[in-house]
C-alpha positions as CSV (number, residue, x, y, z in Angstrom):
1,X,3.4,-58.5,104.4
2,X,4.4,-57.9,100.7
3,X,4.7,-59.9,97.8
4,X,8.9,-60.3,98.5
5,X,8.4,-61.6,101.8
6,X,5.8,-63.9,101.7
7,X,7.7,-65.4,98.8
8,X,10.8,-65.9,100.7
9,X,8.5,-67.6,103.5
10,X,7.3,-69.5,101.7
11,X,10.7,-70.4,100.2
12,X,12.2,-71.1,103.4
13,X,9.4,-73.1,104.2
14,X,10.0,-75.4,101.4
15,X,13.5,-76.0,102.4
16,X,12.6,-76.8,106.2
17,X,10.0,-79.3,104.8
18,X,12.6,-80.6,102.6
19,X,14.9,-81.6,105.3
20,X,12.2,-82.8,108.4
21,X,10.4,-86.0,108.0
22,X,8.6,-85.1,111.2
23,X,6.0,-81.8,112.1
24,X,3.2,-81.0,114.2
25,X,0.8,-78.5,113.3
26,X,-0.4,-76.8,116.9
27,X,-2.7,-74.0,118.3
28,X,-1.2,-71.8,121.1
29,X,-3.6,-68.9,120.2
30,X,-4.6,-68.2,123.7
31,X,-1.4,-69.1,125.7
32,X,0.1,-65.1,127.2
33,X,3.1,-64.4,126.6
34,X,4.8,-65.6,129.7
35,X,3.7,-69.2,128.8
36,X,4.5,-68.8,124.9
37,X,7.8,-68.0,126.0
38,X,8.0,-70.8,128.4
39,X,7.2,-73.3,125.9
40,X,9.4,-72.1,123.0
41,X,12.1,-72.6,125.7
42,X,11.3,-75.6,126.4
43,X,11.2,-76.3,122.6
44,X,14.5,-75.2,122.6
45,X,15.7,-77.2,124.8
46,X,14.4,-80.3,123.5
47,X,15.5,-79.1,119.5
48,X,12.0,-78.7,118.6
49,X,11.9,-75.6,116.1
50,X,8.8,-73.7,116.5
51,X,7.5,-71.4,114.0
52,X,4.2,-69.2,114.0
53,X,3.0,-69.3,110.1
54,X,0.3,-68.5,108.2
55,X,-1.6,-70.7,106.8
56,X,-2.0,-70.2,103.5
57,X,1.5,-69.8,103.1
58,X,2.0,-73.3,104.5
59,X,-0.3,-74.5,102.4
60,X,1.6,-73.0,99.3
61,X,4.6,-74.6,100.7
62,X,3.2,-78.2,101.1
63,X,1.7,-77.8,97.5
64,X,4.9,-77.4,95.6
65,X,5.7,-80.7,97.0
66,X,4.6,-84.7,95.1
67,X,1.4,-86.5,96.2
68,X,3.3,-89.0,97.8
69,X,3.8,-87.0,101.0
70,X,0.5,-86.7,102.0
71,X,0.4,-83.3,102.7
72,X,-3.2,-83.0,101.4
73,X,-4.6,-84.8,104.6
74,X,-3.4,-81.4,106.3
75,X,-5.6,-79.2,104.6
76,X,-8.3,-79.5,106.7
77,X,-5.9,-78.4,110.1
78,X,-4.8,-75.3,108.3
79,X,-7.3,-73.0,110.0
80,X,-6.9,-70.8,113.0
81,X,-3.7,-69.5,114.4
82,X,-0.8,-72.3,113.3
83,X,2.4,-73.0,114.7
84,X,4.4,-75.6,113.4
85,X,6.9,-77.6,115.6
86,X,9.8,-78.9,113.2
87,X,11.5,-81.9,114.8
88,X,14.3,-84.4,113.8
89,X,13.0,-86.9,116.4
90,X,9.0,-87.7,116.1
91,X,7.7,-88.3,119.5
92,X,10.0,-85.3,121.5
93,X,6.8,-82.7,120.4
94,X,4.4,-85.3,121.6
95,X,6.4,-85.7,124.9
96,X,6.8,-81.9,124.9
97,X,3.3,-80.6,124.8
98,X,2.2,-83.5,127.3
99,X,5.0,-82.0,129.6
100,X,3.6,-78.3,129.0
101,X,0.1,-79.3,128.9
102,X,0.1,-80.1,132.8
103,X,0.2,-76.8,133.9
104,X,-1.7,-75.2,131.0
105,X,-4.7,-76.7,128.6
106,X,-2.8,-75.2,125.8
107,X,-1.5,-75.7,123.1
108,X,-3.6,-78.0,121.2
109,X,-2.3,-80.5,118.5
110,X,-3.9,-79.8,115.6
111,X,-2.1,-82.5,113.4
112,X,1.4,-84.4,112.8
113,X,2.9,-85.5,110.2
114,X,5.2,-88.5,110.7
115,X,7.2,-90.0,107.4
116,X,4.4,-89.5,105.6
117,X,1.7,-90.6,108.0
118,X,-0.7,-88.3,109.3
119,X,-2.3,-87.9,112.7
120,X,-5.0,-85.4,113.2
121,X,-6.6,-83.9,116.5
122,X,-5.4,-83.6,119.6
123,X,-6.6,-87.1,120.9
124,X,-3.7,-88.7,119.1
125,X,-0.9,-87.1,121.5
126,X,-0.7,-90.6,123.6
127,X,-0.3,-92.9,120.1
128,X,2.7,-90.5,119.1
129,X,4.3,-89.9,122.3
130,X,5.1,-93.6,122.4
131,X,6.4,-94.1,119.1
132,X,10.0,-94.9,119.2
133,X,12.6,-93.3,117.7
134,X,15.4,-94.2,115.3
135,X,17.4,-94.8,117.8
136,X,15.8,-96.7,120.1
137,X,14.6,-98.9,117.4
138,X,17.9,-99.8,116.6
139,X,18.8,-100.1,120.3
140,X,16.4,-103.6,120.6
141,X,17.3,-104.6,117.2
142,X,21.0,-104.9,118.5
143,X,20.0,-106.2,121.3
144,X,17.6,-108.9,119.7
145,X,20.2,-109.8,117.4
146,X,23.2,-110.3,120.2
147,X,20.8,-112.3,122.6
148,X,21.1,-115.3,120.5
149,X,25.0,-115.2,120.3
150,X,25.0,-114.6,124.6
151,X,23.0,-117.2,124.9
152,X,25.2,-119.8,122.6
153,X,28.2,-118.4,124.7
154,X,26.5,-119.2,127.6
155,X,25.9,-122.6,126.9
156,X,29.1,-123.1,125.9
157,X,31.1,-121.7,129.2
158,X,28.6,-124.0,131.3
159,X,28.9,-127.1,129.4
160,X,32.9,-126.3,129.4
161,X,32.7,-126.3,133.2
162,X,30.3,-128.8,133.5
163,X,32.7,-131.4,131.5
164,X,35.5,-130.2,133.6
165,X,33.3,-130.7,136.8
166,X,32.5,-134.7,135.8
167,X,36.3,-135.5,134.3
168,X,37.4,-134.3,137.8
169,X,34.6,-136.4,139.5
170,X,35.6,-139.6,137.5
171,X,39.7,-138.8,138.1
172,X,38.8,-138.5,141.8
173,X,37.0,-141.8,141.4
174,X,39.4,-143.6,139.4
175,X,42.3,-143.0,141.9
């Protein structure tokens, strides 16, 4: 690899870190090629991007960027065969390679990064495949917030009926 192209790798490296909040740092040294292929399908699929890097050019990548995004922490996961899995949605790799991993003991989670948290070895696959996404957090916000509100309704359309129900009782009464 010369000089030019591990420059613009490490270039376009920067600018996929800039835009993801959300990585995994996996081994899939030992997976053939069958099954490589059958999981960057399924990456695809799921809008996981998965790239093969070296890593000291990660490394160079991670460095340009401030201390505040933890990348440090990562250091020590940067050896071996790397590929990182880019995603817009953090527990879809977590889900992913708990879906692959039942028909192959492959490929190993090295680390994660998650808005600046990091998770390291391939024991914390559980913890991150039940975090909840953007989405779904919003999702029971909404729906904690309108409970409230349905109840009050509620309450009101029963007592409405309810006073209807005696007036009637005491009209029958009265005549």
């Amino acid at each position: 690899m010369t000089r030019e192209e591990k420059t613009a790798t490490i270039e376009a490296l920067k600018d996929k870190l800039s835009q993801v909040s959300y990585f995994y740092l996996t081994d899939s040294s030992t997976l053939t090629v069958e099954q490589t292929n059958k999981f960057r399908k399924l990456c695809f699929e799921k809008g996981v991007e998965m790239r093969v890097v070296k890593n000291t050019l990660l490394r160079k990548a991670m460095e340009s960027f401030p201390d505040d995004r933890n990348y440090v922490a990562l250091n020590d996961s940067l050896h071996g065969p790397t590929a990182v899995l880019f995603t817009e949605t953090a527990n879809v790799p977590a889900k992913l390679l708990k879906e692959f991993r039942k028909s192959s003991d492959k490929p190993v989670l090295k680390a994660a990064y998650i808005d600046s948290a990091v998770f390291v070895g391939d024991n914390q696959i559980d913890s991150l495949s039940s975090l909840k996404s953007k989405e779904e957090l919003l999702g029971e916000i909404i729906a904690l917030l309108q409970s409230p509100a349905k109840n009050v309704i509620g309450a009101l359309n029963s007592g409405g009926q309810k006073l209807a129900g005696i007036i009637k009782a005491l009209e029958e009464r009265g005549a």
